[in-house]
Structures are given as structure tokens and as C-alpha cells.
C-alpha positions in Angstrom: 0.0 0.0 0.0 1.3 3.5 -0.8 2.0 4.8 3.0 0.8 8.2 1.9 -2.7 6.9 1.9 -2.5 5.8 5.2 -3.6 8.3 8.5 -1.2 9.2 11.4 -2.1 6.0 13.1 -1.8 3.8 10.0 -5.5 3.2 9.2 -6.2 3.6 5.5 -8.7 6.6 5.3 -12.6 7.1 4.3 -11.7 7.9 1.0 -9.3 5.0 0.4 -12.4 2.7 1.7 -15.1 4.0 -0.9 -15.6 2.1 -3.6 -18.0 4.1 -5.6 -18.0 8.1 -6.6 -20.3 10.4 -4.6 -22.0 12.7 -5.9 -23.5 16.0 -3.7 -27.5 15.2 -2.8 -29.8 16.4 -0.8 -33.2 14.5 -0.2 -35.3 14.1 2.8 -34.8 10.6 4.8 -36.2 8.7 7.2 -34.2 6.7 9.1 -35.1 3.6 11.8 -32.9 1.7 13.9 -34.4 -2.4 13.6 -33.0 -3.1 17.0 -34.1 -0.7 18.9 -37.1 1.1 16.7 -35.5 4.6 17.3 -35.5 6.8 14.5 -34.6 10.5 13.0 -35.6 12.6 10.0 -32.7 13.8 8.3 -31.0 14.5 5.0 -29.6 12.1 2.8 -25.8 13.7 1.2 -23.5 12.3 -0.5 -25.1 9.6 -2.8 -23.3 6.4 -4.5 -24.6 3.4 -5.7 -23.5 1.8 -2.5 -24.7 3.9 -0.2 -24.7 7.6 1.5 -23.9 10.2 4.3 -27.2 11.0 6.3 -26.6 14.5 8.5 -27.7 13.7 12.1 -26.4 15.0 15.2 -27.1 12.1 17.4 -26.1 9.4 14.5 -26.5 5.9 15.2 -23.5 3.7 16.4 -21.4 1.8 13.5 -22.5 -1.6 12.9 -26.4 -0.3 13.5 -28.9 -2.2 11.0 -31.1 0.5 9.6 -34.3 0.7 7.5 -33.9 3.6 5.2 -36.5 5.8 3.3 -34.9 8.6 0.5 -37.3 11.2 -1.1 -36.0 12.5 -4.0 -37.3 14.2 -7.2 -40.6 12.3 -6.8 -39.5 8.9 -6.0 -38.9 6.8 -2.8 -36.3 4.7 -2.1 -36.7 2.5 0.7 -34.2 -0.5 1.8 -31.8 -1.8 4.7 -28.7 -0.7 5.8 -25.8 -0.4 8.0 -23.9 2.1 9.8 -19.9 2.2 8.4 -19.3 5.3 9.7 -20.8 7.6 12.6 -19.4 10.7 13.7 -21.2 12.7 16.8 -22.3 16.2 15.9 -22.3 15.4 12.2 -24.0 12.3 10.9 -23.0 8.7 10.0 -22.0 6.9 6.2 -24.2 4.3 5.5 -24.0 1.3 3.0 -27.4 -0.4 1.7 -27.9 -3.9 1.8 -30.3 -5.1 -0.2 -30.5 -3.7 -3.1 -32.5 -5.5 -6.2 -32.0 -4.4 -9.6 -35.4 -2.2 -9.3 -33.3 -0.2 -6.2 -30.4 -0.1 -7.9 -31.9 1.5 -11.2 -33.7 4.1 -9.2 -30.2 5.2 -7.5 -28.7 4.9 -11.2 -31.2 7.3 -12.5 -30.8 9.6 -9.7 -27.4 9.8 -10.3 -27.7 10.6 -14.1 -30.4 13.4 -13.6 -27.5 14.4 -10.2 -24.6 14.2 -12.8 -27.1 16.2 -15.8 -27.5 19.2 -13.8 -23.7 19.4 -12.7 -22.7 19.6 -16.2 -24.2 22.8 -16.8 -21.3 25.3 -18.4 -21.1 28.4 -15.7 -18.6 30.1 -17.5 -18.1 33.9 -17.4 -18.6 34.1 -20.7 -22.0 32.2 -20.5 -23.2 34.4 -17.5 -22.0 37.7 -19.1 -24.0 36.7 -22.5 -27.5 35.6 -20.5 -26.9 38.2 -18.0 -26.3 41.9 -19.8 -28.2 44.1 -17.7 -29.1 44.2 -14.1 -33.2 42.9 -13.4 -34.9 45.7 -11.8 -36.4 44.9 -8.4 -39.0 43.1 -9.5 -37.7 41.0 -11.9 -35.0 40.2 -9.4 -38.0 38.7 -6.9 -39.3 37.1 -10.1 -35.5 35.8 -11.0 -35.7 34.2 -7.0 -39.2 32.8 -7.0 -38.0 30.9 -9.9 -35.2 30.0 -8.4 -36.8 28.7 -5.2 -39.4 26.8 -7.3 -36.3 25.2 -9.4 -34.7 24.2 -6.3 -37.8 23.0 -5.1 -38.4 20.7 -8.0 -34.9 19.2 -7.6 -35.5 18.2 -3.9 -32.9 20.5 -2.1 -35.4 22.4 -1.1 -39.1 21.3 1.4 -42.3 22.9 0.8 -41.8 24.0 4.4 -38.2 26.0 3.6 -40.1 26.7 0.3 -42.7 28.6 2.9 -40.1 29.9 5.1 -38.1 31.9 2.7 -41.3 33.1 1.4 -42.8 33.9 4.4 -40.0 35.7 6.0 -39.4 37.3 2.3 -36.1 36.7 2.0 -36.9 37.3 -1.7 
């Protein structure tokens, strides 16, 4: 093994370990420990064929069997799982474990539409073309509705932040 992989104490690290890209989600979970029946609401991040990072503060400890349930862009994903990683304050790494081809295809199609919307060329010269004047006010609240809505559609955003920026006009 090339000993710059390896941590101060000699342990290979997380990113040595993963077998599978991530790529940056963000979809409401649901989360159950079978042992014990507790369970969390959270946010799924992180997602690979293989599994994912769910933000919790009071993560379950490694080795916990889990029953998982991952809303995103209209569809549900819900299988078993167990705890690889769990850091206090932060959330725990999670691989699934049983995974049919149905499962799998749904993760695989997440990840294209994930991968789609990446791709999208930012350039400055892009933004200067689409963007040669600056929106008046109101097209600027227009420009953030639409923006909200968008990120909405795409599952990083609730109907209840939805609300909450609206509510509190942020926009």
C-alpha cells in the first residue's frame, strides 16, 4: 500500500475505503434503527450506488442495521442498511444492503439526472451573454421565485423551507 494513503495512526482513510463516486445530494430521509425502533428525520448527502452520508447530530453507532426511506425528485427509495461510519455532531456513512435491480436502477437514474444538472457550463462568458443588464427589483423577486421553485423541483429544497423563505421574504 502506498503509505501516503495511510492516516497518522496507520489506518487507511474514508476515501481509500469508498468504492463508488459520490455525488453531492440532498433529499429528505427517514431513518429507523431495527434493533431498537428509534429513529430520526434527516437528510440524505453524498449519494453512490453503494450507499450515502445522512446528516444527524445524534447518529447511530457503527455496525447499526437501519431501515432507510430517501425522497427525491418524486420517487422513494426504501431498503436496509448499515452504519460504516458515525461521527457525533455530524451524521453517520451508511452502506445499503439489499439492493435489487429495481433499487439499484432508481439510484442509477438519480445519479444521471445528479450528474445532468452538474454539467451545466457556468462560465463567465456564458453568465455575461444571458446576464447583460441588471433585473430591476421586481424581476430580481421574479428571478428568486423561480429560483426557489427550481430548487424545489430538484428536492434540495421542502415545501416547508419553500414557505419559510417566502414567508419571511427573503426574496
Amino acid at each position: 500500500m502506498d503509505p501516503s494513503k495511510e492516516n497518522l495512526n496507520g489506518s487507511v482513510g474514508v476515501e481509500e475505503r469508498r468504492r463508488m463516486k459520490r455525488h453531492a445530494f440532498s433529499a429528505t430521509t427517514e431513518v429507523a434503527d431495527i434493533a431498537t425502533g428509534a429513529q430520526l428525520s434527516t437528510r440524505a448527502a453524498d449519494l453512490s450506488l453503494q450507499g450515502c452520508y445522512l446528516d444527524s447530530l445524534n447518529p447511530f453507532a457503527v455496525g447499526s442495521k437501519i431501515r432507510i426511506r430517501i425522497v427525491w425528485g418524486g420517487a422513494e427509495l426504501t431498503c436496509a442498511a448499515v452504519v460504516r461510519d458515525s461521527q457525533p455532531g455530524m451524521g453517520m456513512g451508511v452502506a445499503f444492503t439489499d439492493m435489487d435491480d429495481a433499487r439499484k436502477a432508481l439510484i442509477q437514474r438519480w445519479i444521471e439526472k445528479l450528474d445532468s444538472s452538474a454539467s451545466v457550463d457556468l462560465s463567465s462568458s456564458t453568465l455575461s451573454d444571458n446576464f447583460k443588464s441588471t433585473p430591476s427589483p421586481a424581476g430580481r423577486e421574479v428571478l428568486a421565485i423561480r429560483l426557489i421553485e427550481l430548487l424545489q423541483k430538484k428536492g434540495l429544497l421542502t415545501a416547508n423551507d419553500v414557505a419559510t423563505l417566502l414567508r419571511d421574504q427573503i426574496v
